[in-house]
Residue frames relative to the residue before (quaternion, step in Angstrom):
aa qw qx qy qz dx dy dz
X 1.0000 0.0000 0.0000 0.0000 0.00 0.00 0.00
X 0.4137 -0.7481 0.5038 0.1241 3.40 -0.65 1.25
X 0.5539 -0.6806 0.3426 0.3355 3.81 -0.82 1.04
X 0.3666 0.5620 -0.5530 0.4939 4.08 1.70 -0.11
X 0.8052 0.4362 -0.3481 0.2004 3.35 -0.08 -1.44
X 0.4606 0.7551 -0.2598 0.3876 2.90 1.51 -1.33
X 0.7715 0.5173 -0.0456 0.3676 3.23 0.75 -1.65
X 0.6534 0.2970 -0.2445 0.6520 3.47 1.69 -0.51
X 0.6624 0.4303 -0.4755 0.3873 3.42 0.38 0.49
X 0.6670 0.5240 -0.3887 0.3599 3.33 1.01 -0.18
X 0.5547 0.6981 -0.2193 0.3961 3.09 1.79 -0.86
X 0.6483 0.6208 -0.1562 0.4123 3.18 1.20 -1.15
X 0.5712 0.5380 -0.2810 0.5526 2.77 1.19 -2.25
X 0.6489 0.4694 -0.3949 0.4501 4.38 0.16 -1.38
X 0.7563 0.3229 -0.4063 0.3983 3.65 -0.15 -1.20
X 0.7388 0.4331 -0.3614 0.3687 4.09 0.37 -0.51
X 0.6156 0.3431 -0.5027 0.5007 3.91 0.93 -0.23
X 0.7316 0.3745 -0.4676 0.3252 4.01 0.48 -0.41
X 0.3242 0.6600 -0.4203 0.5316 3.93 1.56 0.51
X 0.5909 0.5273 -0.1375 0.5948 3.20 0.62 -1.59
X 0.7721 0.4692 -0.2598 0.3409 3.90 -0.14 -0.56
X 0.6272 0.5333 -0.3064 0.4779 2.66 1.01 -1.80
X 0.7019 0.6146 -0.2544 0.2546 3.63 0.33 -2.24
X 0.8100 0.4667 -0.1806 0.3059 3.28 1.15 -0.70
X 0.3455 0.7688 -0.1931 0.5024 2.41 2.19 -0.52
X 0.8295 0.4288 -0.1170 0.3381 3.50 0.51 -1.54
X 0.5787 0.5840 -0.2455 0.5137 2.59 1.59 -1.07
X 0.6873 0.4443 -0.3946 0.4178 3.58 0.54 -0.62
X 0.4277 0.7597 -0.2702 0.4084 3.24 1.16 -0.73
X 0.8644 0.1970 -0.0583 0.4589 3.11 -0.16 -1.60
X 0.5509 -0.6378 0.3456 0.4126 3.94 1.71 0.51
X 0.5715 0.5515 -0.4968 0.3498 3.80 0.76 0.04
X 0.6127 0.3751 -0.2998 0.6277 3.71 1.06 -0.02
X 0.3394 -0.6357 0.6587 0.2160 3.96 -1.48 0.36
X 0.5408 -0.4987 0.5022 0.4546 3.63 -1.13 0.54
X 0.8038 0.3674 -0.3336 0.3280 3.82 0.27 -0.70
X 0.4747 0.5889 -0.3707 0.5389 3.69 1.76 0.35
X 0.4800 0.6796 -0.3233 0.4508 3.22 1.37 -1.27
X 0.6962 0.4870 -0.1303 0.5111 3.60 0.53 -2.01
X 0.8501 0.1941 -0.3065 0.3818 3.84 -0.10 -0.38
X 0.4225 0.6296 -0.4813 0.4397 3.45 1.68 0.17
X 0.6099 0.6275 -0.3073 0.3741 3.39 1.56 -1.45
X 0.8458 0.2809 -0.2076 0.4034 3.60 0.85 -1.29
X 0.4406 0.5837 -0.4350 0.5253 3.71 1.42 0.57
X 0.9062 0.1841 -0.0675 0.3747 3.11 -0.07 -0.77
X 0.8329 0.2321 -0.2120 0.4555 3.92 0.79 -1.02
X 0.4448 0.5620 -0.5286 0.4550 3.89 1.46 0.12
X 0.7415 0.4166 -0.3323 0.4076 3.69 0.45 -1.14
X 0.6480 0.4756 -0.4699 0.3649 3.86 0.99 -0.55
X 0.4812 0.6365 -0.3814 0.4667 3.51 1.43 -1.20
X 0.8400 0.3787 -0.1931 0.3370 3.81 0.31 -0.57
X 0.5738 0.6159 -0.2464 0.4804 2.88 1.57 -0.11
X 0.3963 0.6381 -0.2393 0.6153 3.18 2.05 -1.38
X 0.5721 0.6918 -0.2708 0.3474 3.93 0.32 -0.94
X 0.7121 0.5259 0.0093 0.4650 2.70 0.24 -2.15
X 0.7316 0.3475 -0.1880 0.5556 3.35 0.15 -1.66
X 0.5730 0.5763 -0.3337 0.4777 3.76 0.38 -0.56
X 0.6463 0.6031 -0.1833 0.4300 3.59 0.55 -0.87
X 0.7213 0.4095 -0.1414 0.5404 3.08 0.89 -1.62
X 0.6191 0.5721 -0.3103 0.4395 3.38 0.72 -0.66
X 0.6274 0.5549 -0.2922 0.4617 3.55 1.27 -0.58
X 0.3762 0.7339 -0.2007 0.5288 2.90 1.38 -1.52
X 0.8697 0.1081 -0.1407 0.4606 3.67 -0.91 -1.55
X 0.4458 0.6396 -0.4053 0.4774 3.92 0.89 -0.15
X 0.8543 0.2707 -0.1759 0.4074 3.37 0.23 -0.95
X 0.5876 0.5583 -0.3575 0.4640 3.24 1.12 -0.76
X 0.7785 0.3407 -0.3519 0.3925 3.69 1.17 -0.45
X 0.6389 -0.6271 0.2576 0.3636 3.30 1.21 0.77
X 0.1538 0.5957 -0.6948 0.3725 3.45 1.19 1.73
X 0.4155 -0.4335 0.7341 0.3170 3.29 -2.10 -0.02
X 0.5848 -0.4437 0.4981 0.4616 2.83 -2.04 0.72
X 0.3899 0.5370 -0.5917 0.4578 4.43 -0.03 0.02
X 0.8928 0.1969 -0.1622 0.3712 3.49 -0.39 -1.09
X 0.6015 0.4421 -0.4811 0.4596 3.28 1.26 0.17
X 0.3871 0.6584 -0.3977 0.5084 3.58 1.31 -0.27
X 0.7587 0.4907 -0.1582 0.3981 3.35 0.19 -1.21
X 0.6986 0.5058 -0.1672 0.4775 3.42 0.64 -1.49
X 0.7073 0.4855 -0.2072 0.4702 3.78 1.53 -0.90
X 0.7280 0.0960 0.0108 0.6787 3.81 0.88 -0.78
X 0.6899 -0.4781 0.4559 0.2961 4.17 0.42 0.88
X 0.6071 -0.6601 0.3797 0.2270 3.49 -1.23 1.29
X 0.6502 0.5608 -0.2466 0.4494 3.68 1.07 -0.96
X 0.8306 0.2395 -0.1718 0.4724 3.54 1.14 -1.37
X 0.4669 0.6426 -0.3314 0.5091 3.15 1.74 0.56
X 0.5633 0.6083 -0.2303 0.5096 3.47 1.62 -0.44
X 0.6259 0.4374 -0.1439 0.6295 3.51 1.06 -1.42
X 0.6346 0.3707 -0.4361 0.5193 4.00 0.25 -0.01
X 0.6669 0.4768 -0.3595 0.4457 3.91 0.73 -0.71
X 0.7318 0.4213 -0.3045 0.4408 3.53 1.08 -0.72
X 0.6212 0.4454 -0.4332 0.4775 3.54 0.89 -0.44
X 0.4881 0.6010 -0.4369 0.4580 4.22 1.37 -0.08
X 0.6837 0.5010 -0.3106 0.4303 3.53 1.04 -1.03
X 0.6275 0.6312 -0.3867 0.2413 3.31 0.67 -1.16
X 0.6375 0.6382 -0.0367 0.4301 2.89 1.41 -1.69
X 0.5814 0.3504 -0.2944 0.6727 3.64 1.13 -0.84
X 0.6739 0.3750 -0.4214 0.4770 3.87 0.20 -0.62
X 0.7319 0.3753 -0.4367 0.3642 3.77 0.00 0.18
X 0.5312 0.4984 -0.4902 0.4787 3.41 1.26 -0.63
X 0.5658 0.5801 -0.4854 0.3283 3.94 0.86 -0.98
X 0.7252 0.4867 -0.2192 0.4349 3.63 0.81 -1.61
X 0.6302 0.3832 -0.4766 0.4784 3.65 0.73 0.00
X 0.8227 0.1708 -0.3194 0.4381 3.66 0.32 -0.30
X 0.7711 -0.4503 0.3960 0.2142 3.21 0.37 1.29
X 0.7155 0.5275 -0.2924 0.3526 3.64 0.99 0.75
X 0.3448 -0.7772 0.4724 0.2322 3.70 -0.45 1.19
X 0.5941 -0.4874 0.5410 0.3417 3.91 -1.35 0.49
X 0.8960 0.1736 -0.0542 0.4052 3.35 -0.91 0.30
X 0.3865 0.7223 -0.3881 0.4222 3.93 1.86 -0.71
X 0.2585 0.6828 -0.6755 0.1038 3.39 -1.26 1.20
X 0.8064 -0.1990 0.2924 0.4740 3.68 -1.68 -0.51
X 0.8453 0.1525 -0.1174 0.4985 3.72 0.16 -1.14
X 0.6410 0.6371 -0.3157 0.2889 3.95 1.31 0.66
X 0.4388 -0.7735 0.4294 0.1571 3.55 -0.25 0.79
X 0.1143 -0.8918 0.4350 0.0493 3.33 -0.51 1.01
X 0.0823 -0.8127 0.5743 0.0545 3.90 -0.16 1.12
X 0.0467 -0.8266 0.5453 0.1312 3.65 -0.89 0.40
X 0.5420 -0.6608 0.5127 0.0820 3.27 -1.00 0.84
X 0.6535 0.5825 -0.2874 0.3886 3.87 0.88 -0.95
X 0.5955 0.4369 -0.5744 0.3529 3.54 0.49 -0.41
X 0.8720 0.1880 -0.2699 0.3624 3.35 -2.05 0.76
X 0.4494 0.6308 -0.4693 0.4241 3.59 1.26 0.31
X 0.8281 0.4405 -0.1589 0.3081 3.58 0.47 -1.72
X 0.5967 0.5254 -0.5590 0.2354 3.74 0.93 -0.09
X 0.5553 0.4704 -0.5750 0.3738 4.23 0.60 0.18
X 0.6397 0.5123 -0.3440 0.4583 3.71 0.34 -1.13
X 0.8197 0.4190 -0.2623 0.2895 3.63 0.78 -0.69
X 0.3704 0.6764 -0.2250 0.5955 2.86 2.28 -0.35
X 0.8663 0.2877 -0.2665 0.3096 3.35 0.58 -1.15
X 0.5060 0.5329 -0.3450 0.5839 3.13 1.67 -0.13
X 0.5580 0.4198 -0.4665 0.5429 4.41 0.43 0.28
X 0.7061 0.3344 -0.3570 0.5120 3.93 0.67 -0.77
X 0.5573 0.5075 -0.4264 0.5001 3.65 0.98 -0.30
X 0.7518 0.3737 -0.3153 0.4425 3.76 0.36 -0.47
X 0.6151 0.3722 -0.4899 0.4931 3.89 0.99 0.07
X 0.5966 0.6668 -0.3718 0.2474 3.26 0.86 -0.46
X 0.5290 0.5298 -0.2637 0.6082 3.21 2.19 -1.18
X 0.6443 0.3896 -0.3821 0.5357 4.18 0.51 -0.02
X 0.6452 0.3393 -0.5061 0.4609 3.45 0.03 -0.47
X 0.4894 0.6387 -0.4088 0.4307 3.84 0.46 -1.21
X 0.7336 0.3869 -0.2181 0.5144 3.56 0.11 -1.84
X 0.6962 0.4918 -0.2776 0.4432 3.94 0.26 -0.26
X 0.5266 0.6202 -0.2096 0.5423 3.27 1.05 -1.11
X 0.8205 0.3369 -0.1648 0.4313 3.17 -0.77 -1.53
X 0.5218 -0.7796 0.3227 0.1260 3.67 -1.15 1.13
X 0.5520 0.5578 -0.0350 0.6188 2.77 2.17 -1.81
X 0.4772 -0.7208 0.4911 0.1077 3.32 -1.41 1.56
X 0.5040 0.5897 -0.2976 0.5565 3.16 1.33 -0.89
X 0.7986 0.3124 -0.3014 0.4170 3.51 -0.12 -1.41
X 0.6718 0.6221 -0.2992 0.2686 3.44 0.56 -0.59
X 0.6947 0.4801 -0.1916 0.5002 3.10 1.73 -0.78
X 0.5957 0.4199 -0.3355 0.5969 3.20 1.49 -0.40
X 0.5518 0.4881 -0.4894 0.4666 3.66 0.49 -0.24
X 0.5631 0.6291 -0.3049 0.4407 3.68 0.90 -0.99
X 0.6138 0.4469 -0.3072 0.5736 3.82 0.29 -1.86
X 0.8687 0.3332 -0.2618 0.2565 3.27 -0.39 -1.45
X 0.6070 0.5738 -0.3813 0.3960 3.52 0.91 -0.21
X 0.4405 0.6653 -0.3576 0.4852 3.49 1.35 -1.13
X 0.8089 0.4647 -0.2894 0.2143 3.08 -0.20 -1.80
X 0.5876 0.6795 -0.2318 0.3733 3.01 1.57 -1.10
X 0.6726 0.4082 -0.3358 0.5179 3.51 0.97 -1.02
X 0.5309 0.5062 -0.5733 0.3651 3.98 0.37 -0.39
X 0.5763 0.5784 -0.4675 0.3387 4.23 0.22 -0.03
X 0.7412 0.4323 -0.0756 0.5080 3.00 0.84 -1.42
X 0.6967 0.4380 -0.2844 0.4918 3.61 1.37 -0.21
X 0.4039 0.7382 -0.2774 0.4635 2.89 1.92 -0.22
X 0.7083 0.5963 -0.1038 0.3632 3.17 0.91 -1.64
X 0.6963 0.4144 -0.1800 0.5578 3.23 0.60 -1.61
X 0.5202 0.5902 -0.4602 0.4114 4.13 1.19 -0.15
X 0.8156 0.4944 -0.1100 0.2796 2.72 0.45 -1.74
X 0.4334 0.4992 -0.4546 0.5969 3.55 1.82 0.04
X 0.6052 0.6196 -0.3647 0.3416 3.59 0.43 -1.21
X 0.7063 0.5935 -0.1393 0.3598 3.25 0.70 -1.79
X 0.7560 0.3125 0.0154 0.5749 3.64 1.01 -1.78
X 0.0026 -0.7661 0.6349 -0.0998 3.67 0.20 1.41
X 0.7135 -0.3258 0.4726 0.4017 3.38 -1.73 0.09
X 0.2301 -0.7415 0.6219 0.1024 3.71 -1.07 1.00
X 0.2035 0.7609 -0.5995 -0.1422 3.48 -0.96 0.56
X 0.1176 -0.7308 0.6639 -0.1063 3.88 -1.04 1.40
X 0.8461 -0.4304 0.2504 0.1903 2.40 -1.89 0.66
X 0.4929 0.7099 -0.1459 0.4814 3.17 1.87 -0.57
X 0.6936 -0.4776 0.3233 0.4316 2.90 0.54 -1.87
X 0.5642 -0.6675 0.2753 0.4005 3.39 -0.38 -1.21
X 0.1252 -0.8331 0.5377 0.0331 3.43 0.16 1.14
X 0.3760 -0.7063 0.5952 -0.0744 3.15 -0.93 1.82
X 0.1462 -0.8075 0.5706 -0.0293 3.68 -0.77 1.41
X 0.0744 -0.6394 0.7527 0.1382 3.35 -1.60 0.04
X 0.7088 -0.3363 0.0706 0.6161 3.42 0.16 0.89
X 0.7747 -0.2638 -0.0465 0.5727 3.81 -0.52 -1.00
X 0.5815 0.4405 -0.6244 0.2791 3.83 0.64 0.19
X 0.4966 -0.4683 0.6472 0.3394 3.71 -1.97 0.28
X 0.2321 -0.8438 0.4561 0.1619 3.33 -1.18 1.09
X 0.6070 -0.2208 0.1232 0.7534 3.12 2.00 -0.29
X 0.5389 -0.6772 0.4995 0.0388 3.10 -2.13 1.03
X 0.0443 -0.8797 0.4672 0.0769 3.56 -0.17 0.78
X 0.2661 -0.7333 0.5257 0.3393 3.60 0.18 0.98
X 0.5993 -0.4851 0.4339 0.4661 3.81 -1.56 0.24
X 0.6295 0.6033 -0.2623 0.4135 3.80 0.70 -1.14
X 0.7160 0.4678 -0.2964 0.4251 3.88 1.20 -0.87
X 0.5218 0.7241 -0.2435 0.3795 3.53 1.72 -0.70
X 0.1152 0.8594 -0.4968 -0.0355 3.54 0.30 0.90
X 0.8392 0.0149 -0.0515 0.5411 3.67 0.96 -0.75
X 0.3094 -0.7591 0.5521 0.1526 3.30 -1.39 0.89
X 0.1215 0.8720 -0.4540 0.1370 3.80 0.08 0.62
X 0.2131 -0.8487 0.4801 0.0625 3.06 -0.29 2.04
X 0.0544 -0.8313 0.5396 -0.1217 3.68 0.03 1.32
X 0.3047 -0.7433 0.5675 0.1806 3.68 -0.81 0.62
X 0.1680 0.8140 -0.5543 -0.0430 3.45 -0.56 0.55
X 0.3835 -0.7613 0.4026 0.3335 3.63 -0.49 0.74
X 0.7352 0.3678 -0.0219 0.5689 3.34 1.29 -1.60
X 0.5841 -0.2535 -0.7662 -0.0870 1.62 -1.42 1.90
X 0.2729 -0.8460 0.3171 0.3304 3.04 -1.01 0.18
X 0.5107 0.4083 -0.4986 0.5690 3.63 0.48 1.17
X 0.8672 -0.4404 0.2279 0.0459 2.96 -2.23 0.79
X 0.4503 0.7868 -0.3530 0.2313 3.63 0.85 0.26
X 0.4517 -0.5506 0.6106 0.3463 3.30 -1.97 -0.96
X 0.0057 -0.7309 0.6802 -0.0560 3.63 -0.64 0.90
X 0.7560 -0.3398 0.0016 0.5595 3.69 0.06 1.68
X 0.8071 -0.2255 0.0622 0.5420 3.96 -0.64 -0.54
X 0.2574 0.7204 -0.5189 0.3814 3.96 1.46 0.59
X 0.0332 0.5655 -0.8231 -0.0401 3.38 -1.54 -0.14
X 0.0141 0.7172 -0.6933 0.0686 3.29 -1.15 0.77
X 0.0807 -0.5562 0.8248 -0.0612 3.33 -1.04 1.83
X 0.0482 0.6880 -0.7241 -0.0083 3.90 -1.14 1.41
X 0.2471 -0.5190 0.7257 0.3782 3.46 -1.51 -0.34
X 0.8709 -0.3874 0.1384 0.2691 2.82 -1.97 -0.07
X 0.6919 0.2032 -0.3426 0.6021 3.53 1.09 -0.02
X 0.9252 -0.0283 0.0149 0.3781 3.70 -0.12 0.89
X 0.4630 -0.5301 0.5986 0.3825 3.46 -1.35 -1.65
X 0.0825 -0.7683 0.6328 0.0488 3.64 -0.71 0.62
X 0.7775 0.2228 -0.2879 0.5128 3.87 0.40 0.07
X 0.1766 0.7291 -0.6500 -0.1216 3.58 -1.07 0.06
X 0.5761 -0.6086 0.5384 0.0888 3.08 -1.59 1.57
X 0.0596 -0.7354 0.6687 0.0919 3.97 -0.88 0.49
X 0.2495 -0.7920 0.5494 0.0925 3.33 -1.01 0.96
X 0.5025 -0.6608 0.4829 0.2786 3.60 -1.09 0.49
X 0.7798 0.0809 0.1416 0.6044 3.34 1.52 -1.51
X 0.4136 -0.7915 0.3548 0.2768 3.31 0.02 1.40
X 0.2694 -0.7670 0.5824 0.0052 3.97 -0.80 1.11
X 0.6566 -0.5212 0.5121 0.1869 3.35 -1.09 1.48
X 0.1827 0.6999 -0.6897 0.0328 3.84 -0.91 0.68
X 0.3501 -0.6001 0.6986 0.1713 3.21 -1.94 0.22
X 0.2754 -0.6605 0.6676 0.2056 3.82 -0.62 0.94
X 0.4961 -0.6625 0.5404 0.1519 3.25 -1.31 1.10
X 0.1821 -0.8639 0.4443 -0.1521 3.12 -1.19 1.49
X 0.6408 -0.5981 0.2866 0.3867 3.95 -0.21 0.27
X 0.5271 0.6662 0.2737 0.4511 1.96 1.85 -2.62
X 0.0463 -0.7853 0.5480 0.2844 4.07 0.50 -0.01
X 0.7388 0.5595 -0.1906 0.3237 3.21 1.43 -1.05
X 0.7605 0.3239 -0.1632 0.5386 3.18 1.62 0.04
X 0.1490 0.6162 -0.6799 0.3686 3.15 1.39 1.71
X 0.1280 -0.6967 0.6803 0.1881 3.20 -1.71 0.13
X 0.4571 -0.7701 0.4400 0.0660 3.80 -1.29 0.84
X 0.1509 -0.7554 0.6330 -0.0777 3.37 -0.16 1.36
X 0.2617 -0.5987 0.7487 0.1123 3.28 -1.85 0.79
X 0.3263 0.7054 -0.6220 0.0951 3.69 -0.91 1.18
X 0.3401 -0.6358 0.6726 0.1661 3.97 -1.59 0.10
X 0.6454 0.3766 -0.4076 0.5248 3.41 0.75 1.22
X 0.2517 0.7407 -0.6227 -0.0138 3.67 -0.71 0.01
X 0.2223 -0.7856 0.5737 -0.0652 3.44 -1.28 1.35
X 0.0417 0.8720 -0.4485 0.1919 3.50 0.42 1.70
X 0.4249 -0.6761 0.5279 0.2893 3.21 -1.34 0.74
X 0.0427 -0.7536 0.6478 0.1035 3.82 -0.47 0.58
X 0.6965 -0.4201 0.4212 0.4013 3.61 -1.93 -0.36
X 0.7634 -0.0707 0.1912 0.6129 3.07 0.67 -1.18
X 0.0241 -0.8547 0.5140 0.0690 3.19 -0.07 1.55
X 0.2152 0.5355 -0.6737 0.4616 4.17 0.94 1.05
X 0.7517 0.4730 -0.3507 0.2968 3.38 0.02 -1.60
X 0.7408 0.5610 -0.1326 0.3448 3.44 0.85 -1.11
X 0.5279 0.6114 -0.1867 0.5591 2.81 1.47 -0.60
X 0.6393 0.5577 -0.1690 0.5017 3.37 0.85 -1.17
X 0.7141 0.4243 -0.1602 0.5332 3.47 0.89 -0.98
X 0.6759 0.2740 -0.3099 0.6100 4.15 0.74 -0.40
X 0.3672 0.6991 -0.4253 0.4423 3.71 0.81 -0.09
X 0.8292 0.3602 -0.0221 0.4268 3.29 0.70 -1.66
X 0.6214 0.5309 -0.2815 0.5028 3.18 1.51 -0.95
X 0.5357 0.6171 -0.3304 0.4722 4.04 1.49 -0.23
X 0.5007 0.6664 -0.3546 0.4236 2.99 1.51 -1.30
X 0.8513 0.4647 -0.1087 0.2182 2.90 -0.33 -2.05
């Protein structure tokens, strides 16, 4: 069986048990079905598609991997690039907070330099996520119904773990310097490699404008909210990838300048200063 077919039978097999789901659903609803019709419609007809969906699902993993997709593209290939994207990020968030409770950087070792990027970024997101939590207490207080209140509760929570997710996962994925070079971040994607040898000047430079992510001729410009404070000078201009929600809809630029916001860009300086040295 050939992964096409493969691929329309699972689909099918998916679009007819959630058909199947929905129908039964309504039907109970609207009283022309009984909860206890509901229940043997459930184990005739949508337990065995639900398992079939499985099955076929499996295999599909199965012939995916054997041809030498990543789990990404088998992700993708199973539930669609867009809603296959938004499951990987809501995985990161989650690995990026477990990082921020114990106090651990991506990529952070014995012979690696950390640079961070987060200071003066987080007080809106963090603002908006303190008015987002009174909002989840008044709400809980407010509302009369126990039921609704607790689900209004669950479901609100859940919501803020994305967005807390986020503001980790910068935290988490700082600028790397190694022995190598410099590996330039946007939270967990790498915006571009700087070998040590390509690094010619470090130049802590304030710029207000602009303030969002781009390319302005052979520039890159990673700012925070009020600007850039460091700009990098290249010897030999180096392939980047502008950071993107989307993986598929970064776009690559070839430049020998880059004009980043850092924490402390004395400190940083100081530290590529030394790595030229050496």
């Amino acid at each position: 069986m050939t992964e096409r077919t493969v691929r329309l039978v699972h689909r099918a097999a998916l679009v007819l048990t959630v058909v199947v789901a929905c129908t039964n659903a309504l039907l109970v609803a609207l009283g022309i079905l009984t909860p206890v019709t509901a229940l043997k419609v459930w184990l005739g007809f949508e337990l065995p598609l639900g398992i079939l969906v499985l099955i076929v699902g499996a295999l599909r993993v199965r012939i995916l991997r054997r041809s030498g997709t990543p789990w990404a593209g088998v992700l993708d290939e199973l539930v669609g690039r867009v809603p296959g994207a938004l499951i990987r990020a809501e995985l990161r968030s989650y690995r990026a907070l477990w990082f921020l409770i114990r106090g651990r950087r991506v990529g952070a070792g014995p012979e690696v330099t950390t640079i961070g990027y987060t200071r003066g970024t987080m007080s809106v997101p963090i603002a908006w996520l303190v008015a987002s939590v009174i909002e989840i207490a008044v709400v809980h207080i407010l509302v009369p119904w126990e039921w609704l209140r607790w689900t209004l509760l669950i479901v609100s929570v859940y919501s803020l773990l994305p967005l807390a997710g986020w503001l980790a996962d910068r935290v988490v994925n700082p600028h790397l310097l190694t022995r190598d070079g410099l590996v330039l971040r946007s939270g967990h994607q790498v915006v571009a490699r700087i070998d040590a040898d390509n690094l010619q000047r470090c130049i802590p430079r304030h710029r207000f404008q602009p303030a969002e992510t781009g390319v302005d001729g052979e520039v890159l410009f990673l700012p925070g909210p009020d600007g850039t404070n460091l700009d990098l000078v290249l010897a030999e201009p180096v392939e980047a990838l502008l950071p993107a929600f989307f993986e598929h809809r970064r776009r690559p630029a070839l430049v020998n300048r880059f004009a980043i916001h850092v924490d402390d860009p004395a400190a940083a300086r100081r530290v590529l200063d030394a790595a030229l040295l050496a």
